[in-house]
Structure formats: C-alpha cells, structure tokens
C-alpha positions in Angstrom: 46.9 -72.9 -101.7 47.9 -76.7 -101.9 48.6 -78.9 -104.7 45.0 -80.0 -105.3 42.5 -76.7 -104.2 43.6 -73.0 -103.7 41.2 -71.0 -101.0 38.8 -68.3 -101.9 36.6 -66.0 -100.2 33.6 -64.2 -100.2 31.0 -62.6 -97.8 30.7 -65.6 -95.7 34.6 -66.6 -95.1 36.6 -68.7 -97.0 36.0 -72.0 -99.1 38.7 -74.5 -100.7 37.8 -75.3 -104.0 39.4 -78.1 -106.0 43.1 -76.5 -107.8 42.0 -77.6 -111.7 38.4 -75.8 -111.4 37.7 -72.7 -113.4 34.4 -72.2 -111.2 34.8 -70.3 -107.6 33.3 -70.1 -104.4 30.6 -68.5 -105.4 29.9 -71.6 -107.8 30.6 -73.5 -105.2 27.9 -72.7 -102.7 25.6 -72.9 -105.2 26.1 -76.6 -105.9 25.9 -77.6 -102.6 22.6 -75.7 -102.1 20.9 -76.5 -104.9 21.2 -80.5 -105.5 17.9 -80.1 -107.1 17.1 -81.6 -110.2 20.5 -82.7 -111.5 20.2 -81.1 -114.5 23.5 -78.4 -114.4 23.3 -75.7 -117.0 26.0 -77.4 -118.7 23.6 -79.5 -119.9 22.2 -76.3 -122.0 25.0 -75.3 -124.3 22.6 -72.6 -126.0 22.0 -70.7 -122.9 26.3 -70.9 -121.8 27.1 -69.8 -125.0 24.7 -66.6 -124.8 25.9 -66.1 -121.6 29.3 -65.6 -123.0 28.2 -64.0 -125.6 26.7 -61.2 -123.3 29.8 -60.9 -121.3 31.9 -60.4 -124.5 29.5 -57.6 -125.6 29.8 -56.0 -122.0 33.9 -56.0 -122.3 33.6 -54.7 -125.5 31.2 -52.0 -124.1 33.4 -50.8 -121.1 36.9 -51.0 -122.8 35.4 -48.5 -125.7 34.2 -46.7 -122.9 37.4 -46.3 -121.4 36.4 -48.0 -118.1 38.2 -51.4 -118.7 41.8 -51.4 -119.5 42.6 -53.2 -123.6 44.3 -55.9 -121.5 41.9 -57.3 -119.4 39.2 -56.6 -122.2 41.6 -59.1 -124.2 41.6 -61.6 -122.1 38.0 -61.7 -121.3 37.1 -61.7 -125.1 39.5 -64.4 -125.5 37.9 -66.9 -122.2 34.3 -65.8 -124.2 35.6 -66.8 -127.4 36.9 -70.5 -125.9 33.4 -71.1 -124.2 31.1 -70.2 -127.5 33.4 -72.8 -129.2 32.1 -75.3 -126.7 35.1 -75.3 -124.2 34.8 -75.5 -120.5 30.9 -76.5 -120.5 31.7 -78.4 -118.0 32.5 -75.6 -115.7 29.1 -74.6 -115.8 27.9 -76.8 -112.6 25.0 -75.1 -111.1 21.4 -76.6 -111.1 19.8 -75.1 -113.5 17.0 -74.7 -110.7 18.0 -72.6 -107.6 16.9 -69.7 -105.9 18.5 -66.2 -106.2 16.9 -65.0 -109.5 19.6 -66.7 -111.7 22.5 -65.1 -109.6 24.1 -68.9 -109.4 24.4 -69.0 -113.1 25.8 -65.5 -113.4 28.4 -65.9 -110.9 28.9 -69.7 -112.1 29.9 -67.4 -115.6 32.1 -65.1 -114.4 34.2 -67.2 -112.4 35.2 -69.4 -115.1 35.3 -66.7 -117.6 37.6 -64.9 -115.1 39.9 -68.0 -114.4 40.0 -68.7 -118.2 41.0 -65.4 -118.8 43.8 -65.3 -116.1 45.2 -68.3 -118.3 45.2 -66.6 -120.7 47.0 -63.5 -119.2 49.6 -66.2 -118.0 48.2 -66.6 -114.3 47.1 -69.3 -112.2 43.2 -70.0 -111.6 42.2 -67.8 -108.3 44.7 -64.9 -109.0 41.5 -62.5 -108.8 44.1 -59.4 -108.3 45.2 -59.4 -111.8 41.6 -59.9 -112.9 38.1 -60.1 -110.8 35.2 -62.5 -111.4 32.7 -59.6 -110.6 34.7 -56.3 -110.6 35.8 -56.7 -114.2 33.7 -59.8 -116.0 30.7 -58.8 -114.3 31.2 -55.0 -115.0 28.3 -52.8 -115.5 26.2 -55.6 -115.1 23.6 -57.1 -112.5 22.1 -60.9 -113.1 18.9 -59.0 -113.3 19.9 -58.0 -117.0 22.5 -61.1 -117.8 20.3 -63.5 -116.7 17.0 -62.0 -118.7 19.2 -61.4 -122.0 20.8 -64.6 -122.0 17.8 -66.6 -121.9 16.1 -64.8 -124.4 19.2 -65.4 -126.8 19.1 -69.0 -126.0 15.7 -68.9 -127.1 15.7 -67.0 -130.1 18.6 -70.1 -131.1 16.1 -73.1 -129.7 13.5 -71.3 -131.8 15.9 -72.1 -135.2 16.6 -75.3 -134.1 12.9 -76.0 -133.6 11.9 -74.5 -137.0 14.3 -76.3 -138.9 13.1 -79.8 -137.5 9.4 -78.8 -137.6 10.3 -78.1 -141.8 11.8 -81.6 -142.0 8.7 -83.1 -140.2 6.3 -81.1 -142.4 8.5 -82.2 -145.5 8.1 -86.0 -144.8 4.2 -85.3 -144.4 4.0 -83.7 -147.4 5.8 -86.1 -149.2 3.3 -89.1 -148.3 0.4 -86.6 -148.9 1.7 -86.7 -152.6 2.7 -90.7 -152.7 -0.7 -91.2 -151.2 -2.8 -88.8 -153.2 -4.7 -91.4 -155.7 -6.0 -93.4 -152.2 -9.5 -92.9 -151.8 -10.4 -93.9 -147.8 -13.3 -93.1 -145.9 -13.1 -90.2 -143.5 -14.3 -89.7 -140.0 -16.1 -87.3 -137.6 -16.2 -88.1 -133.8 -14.9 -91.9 -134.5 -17.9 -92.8 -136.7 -18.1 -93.5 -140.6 -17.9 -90.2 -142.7 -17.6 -89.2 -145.8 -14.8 -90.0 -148.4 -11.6 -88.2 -149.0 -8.0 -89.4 -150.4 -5.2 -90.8 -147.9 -2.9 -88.2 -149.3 -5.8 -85.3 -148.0 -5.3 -86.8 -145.0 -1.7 -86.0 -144.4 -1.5 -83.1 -146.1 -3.7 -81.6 -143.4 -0.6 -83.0 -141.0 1.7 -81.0 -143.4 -0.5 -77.5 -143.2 -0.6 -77.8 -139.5 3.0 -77.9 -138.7 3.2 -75.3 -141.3 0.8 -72.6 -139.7 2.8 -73.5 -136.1 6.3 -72.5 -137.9 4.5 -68.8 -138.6 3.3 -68.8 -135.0 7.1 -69.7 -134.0 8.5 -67.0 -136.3 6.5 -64.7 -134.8 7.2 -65.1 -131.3 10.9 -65.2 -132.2 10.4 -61.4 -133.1 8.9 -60.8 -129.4 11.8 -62.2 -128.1 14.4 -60.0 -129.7 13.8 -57.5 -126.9 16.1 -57.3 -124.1 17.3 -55.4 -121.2 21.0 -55.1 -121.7 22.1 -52.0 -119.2 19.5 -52.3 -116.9 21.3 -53.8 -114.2 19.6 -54.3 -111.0 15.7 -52.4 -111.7 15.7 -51.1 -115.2 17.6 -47.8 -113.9 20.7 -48.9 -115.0 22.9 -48.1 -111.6 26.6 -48.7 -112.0 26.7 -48.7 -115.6 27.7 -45.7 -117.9 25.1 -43.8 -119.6 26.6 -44.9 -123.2 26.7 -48.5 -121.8 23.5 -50.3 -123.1 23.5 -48.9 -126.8 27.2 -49.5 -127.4 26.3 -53.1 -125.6 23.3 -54.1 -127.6 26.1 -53.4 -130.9 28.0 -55.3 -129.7 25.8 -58.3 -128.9 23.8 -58.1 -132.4 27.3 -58.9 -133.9 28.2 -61.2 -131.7 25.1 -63.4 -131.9 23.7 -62.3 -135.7 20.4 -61.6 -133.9 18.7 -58.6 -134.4 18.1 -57.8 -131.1 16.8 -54.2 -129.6 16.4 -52.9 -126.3 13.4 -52.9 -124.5 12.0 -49.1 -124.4 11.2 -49.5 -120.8 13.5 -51.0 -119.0 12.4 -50.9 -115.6 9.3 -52.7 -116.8 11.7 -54.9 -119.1 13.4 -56.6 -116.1 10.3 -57.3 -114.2 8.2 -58.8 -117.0 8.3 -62.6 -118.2 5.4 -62.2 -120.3 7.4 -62.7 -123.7 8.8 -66.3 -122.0 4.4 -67.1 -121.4 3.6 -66.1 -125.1 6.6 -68.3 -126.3 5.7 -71.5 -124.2 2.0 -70.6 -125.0 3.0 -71.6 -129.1 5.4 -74.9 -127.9 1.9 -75.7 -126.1 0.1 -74.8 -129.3 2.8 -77.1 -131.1 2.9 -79.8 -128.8 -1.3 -80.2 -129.2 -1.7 -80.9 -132.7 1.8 -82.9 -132.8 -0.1 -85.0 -130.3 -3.1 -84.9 -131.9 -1.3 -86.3 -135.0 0.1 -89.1 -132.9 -3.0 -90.0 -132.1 -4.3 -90.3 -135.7 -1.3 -92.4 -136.4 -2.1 -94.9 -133.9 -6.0 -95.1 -134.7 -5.2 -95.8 -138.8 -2.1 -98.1 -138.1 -3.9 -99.8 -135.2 -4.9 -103.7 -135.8 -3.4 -105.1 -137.5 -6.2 -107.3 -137.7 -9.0 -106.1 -135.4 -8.1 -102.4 -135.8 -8.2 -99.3 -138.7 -5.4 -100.9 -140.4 -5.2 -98.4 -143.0 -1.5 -98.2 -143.3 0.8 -99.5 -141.6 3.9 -97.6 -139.0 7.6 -98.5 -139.7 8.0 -101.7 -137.0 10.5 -100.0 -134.6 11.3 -102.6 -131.8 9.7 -105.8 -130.1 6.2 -104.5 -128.5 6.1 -107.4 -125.8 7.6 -109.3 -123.9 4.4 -112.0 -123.2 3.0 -111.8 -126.8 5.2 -113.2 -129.5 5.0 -110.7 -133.1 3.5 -107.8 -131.4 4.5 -104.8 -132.7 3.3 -101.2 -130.9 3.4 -97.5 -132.0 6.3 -96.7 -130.2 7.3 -93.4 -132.4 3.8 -91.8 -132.1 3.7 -92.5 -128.0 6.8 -91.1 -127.2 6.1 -88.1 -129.2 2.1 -88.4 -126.9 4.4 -88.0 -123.9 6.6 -84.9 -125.2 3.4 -83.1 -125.7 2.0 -83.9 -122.2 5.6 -82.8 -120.4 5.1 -79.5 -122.5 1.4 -78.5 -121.0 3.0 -79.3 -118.1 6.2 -76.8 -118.5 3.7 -74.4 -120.0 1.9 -74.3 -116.5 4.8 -73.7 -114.7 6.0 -71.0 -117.0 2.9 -69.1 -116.2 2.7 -69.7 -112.6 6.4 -68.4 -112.2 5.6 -65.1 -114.5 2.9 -64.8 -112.8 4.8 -65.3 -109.1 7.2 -62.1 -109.5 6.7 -58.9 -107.1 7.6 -55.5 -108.1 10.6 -55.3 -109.8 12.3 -58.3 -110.4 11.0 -62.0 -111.1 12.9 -64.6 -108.6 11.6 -67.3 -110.9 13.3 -67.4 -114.4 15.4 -70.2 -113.4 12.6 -72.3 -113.5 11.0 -70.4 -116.6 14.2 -71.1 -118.2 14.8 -74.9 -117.5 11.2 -75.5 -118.6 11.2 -73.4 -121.5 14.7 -74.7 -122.6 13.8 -78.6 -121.5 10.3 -78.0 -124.0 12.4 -77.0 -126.7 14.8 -80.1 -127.0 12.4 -82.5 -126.6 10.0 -81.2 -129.1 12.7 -80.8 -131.3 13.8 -84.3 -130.9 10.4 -85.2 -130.8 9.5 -84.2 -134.6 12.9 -85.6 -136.2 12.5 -88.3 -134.2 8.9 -88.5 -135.9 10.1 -87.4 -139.3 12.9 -90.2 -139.9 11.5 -93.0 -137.8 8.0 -93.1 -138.3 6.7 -90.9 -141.0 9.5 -91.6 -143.7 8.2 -95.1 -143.5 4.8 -95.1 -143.4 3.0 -97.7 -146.0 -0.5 -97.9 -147.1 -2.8 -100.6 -147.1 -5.1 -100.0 -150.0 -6.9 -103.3 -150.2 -8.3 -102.1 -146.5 -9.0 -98.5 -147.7 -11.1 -100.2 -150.8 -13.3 -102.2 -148.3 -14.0 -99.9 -145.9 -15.3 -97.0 -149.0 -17.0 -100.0 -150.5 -18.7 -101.1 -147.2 -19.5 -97.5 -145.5 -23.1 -96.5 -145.1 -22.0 -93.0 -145.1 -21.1 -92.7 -149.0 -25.2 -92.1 -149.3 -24.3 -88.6 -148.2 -23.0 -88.3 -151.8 -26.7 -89.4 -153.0 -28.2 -86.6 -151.7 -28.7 -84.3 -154.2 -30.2 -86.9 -156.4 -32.4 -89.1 -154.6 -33.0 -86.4 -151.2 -32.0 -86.8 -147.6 -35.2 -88.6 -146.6 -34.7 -91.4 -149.2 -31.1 -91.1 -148.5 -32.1 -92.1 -144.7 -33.8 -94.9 -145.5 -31.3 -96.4 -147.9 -28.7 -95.7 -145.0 -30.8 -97.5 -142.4 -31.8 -100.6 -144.8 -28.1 -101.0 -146.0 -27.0 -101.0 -142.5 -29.7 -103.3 -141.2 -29.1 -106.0 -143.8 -25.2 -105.8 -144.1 -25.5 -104.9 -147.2 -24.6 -101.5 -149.8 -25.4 -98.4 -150.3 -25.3 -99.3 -154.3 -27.5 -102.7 -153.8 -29.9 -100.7 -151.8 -29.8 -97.8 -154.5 -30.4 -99.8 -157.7 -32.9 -102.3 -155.9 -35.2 -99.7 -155.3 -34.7 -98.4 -158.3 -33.9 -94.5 -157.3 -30.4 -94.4 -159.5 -29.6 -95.9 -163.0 -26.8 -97.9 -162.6 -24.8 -95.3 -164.9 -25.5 -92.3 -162.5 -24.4 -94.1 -159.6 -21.3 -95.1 -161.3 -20.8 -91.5 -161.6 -21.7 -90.5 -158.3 -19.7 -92.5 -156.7 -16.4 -91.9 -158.8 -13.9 -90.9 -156.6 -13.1 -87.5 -157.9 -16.8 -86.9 -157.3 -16.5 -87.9 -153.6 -13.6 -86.0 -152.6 -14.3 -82.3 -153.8 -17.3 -80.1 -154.3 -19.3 -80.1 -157.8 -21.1 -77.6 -159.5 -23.7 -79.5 -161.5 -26.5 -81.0 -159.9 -26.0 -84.9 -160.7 -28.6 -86.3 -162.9 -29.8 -89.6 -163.5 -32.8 -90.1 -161.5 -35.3 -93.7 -163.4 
C-alpha cells in the first residue's frame, strides 16, 4: 500500500485502487468495462439507498441468526445508515448499464459498505480481514435477489414521487377548470368545428385523466411490493439459513415503511420481470395522454394571430432567434419529448423481460436505468408542466365568443326543432354565404326569434335536456 492507492485482489490478480476510495477492485473493473452510457448509479439515489437498505435488513437477519458476530453487524448497520442519509453516493461509480445481471452494482455496494464500516470499526479502507466485502456484507445473499429487491424498492419510492407530482399537475388543471367554467367555446372532433362546451369542461377532462392514471399507478405499486429476499442465486435459497428470508423481509418492511411480502415462488420470483413490464406499461399509459394534453395546449394557444388562439401559454423564453416577438410552446414540447423517450424505455423494458433464459434475467440493468430514467423525467415533466405552464394559462374570451358565434356546427343544437334535413340545409347555406346559423334560421322563418334565443343559451348547449324545445312559426 502507498500513500495514494492500497492493492487488492480478486480472481484475476491484483489491482491498485486509489487510497481515499471506499469502492474495490471489484468496482473497479467494472468501470473500466462498462464506459457505457455515463450515467453511474450514483446518479439514482433511490435505488443506492434501497440497496442499503437491503444490506441492513440482511445484517440484521444473520446477526439474530447467530451467523454474524454483534460487532461487525454494528458496523455494517452503521456504513447503511450513512449511505440512506445520502453519504458516499459518490462511491457508487458503476454504469448503471453493464453486463453481469446487476453483479457490478452489488459488488459496487458492498465494497463501500465494507470500507465504511471498517471506519467505523477504526480500520483503514482495504483491511477486508477484520471485515469482508462479500463474506460478511454480502452474507446470505446472491445479486440475483439484491439486485431484484432493490429495484423494486426504488420503484415503489419513484412511484410516490410520481403520484405526488401527478396530484399537483391535476390540481393546477382543476383549478383553471373552475376559473374557466362560465367560458362557452366551441368544441372539436377530428380538427373540424363541433359542438359547444365550456373552456373549464375542457380542462377538467385534463384533471380526470391524470386522475384515473394515479389509480392505475397505485395499483401497480401494490404489484411491486413482492420480492425475492432469500432467494439467492435460483429461488432455492443456497447459502442462506432456512429462517433467513422471513426474519429479512421484517427487517426490510421497517427499514423502508413499505409493506413489502415475499414472493410465494421464489424460483419463479427471480426469473420473472413481468411486474417491471406492467409498471412501464402505466408510465407509457401516462406518458400518452400527458402528451396528448400537450398537444391540445399547443393547438388552443397556437396563433396568436393565424392560429386557435383560445387562451394563451405563460411566455417562457425568446422562440427565435430570426423572428423578433416570437414566442413558442416550449413547456408543452418538452413535456411531447418526455412522452416519446418513455415509449421508447417501455420497448426496451419489454424486450429485456422478454430476453431472460431459464432462471435468471441478465437484463435488469437495463430494465432498471430505463424504468428509473422514465420516472424522473415524467416526474419533472408534470411539475415542470404544473408551475410553468398550466399555473399561468389565460383565456382569450373575445376569440371564444367569435368562434361560437361564427360555427356552423351550433345547428346541431337545432335539431330537435327544425329536423336534421332542414338543419343540413341551414348548415350548408350559412357556410356558403359566410353568414349564421341564426340569420339563416330566422330568415327562413323555421325559429321565432325567442326560441332561438333559448336554444342557443349556453346552458342549453353544453348539457343534455329533457324537454323537447318548442317554438317552431
């Protein structure tokens, strides 16, 4: 050992790694094989901290089981303790893609849970004879079950994180749907004129979509409270004591406050990803109609002259750099381009489940940095939505007048008075001449002018109506 790395070993010789690093050789290696995408798991503090979390709940395990000494169990619990509070992140330098099943991000774990612990025990980084990165933090364990249970855990917590940004997204939508409720507009269906409805209808139905996701989302996280804690390397639990995985799972359920459960199989448990497809199967669910709303918001704000122009988006930044004053929906379209990346992650979520043989799948690492990289974003993506967009959306009600006023399509409201044949011809004369739908009406002399009045009041147009309206010359 020098002043500035100590030597290490394992099963291919010996390594020097830098003197200050909690990582190992094993950690090591895996950095230099895997410059991949340059996106360490350090850069997923949910998934580090379940990791410790699960290496806690297996000390805890083994020490009550009389296979670890109070000691060592101590020291481990204490190195857990300092990475769930957010210390030595940094640590965790693997790419979050690499091959091996997620055995890089295990070992990347117990090496610097080890060497934290050593401090702890008042020895120097390396001293693996007073404790072992694998012998003692990785007892009773196999990646095959770490790996698997830590993921879900990180998910159940991007789950909350997610919900609770989706709820201030639906709030803000349901807060215009209320200022905007006495604004009648005219609808549309496939891009052409409709029928009427209120502005406020119109963004409640934003409000109830993001609402139905959030049940989808609770739901999965139920599906994902199902681990395989104990089975090491198959689902036959080798190595570990037959009192492991119960005492375990106790342990973790207090650790994390999630009311997690073993899988009842856990042979098919480890092999199975098919809770991580159902999961990305609702972000792709969620990311759809997010998008879908991002596209309504850029049809009604777009103009502002020679567009919808029926209310008007929060001006964010500068929209050009040619044409002076331009202002573009820059809110909505990053939120477009969060949805796309998601279909994309979903794909390769199910092509990895889908890739695994036998009893283990290789390809969670890539599951997990596309399940994890979906969360974030769309959970930026709707508070980013909420506070910068939606909060500040205006309405532009001299437009909405003109285009209700102006619409051929408000004869649909005629229709049980004057029939859908007469109804068709006022449609198609109002449209040839530029004119009404009320001029047309009262010309020909199919409505008294009182009766149309009352057809066309806009509590009449935007709900259904019992009576058959009267009124006919």
């Amino acid at each position: 050992m020098t002043n500035t790395h100590r030597t290490e070993a394992d099963l291919l010789g010996e390594r020097q790694v830098p003197a200050d690093a909690y990582y190992g050789v094993h950690t090591l290696r895996a950095w230099e094989n895997f410059q991949i995408s340059g996106t360490p798991i350090s850069s997923w503090p949910e998934l580090i901290v379940a990791l410790a979390s699960v290496k806690q709940a297996a000390a805890e395990a083994n020490a009550e089981l009389g296979l670890l000494p109070a000691n060592l169990r101590d020291a481990i619990l204490a190195a857990c303790h300092d990475v769930r509070e957010g210390m030595l992140h940094d640590q965790f330098i693997v790419d979050t893609i690499q091959g091996g099943a997620g055995t890089s991000t295990n070992m990347n774990a117990n090496e610097v849970l080890c060497n934290r612990a050593l401090e702890h025990m008042g020895h120097r980084k390396g001293e693996y004879r007073f404790l072992h990165p694998i012998e003692h933090v990785n007892m009773a364990q196999s990646t095959n079950d770490v790996y698997p249970t830590a993921l879900r855990i990180a998910t159940y917590f991007a789950i909350e994180r997610l919900l609770e940004a989706m709820e201030v997204l639906r709030a803000a939508f349901d807060r215009k749907a209320t200022e905007f409720a006495g604004l009648l507009k005219l609808g549309r269906t496939q891009l052409q004129d409709a029928v009427p409805m209120t502005l406020g209808q119109e963004f409640s139905t934003y409000a109830v979509m993001l609402e139905e996701d959030m049940a989808r989302l609770r739901e999965s996280a139920l599906l994902i409270r199902e681990i395989n804690l104990g089975a090491t390397a198959i689902g036959t639990g080798i190595t570990a004591h037959p009192d492991y995985a119960p005492k375990a799972l106790a342990a973790l359920r207090r650790i994390t406050g999630i009311d997690l459960c073993l899988a009842p199989n856990l042979v098919e448990a480890t092999q199975d990803c098919g809770a991580f497809v159902q999961i990305s199967g609702v972000l792709k669910r969620i990311a759809v109609k997010l998008s879908k709303t991002c596209n309504d918001l850029r049809l009604l704000s777009s103009g502002p002259r020679a567009g919808f122009g029926e209310i008007n988006l929060p001006p964010m930044q500068a929209g050009s750099s040619i044409m002076p004053g331009k202002v573009n929906p820059v809110i909505p379209e990053v939120v477009n381009q969060i949805a796309f990346e998601v279909f994309g992650n979903d794909t390769t979520i199910t092509f990895a489940a889908e890739a695994g043989q036998l009893q283990l799948n290789a390809f969670e690492p890539v599951i997990a940095a596309s399940l994890l990289r979906s969360f974030r974003h769309l959970t930026n993506g709707c508070l980013t939505l909420a506070r910068k967009c939606v909060d500040g959306i205006t309405a532009n009600p001299e437009r909405l007048r003109e285009t209700i006023e102006r619409s051929i399509a408000l004869v649909t409201a005629l229709n049980p008075v004057i029939g859908y044949k007469n109804a068709t011809s006022v449609a198609a004369e109002a449209h040839a001449r530029g004119t009404t739908i009320r001029e047309v009406v009262l010309a020909r002399g199919l409505m008294t002018a009182e009766a149309l009045d009352e057809a066309l009041r806009p509590e009449t147009l935007i709900r259904p109506r019992a009576d058959k309206l009267a009124g006919k010359p």
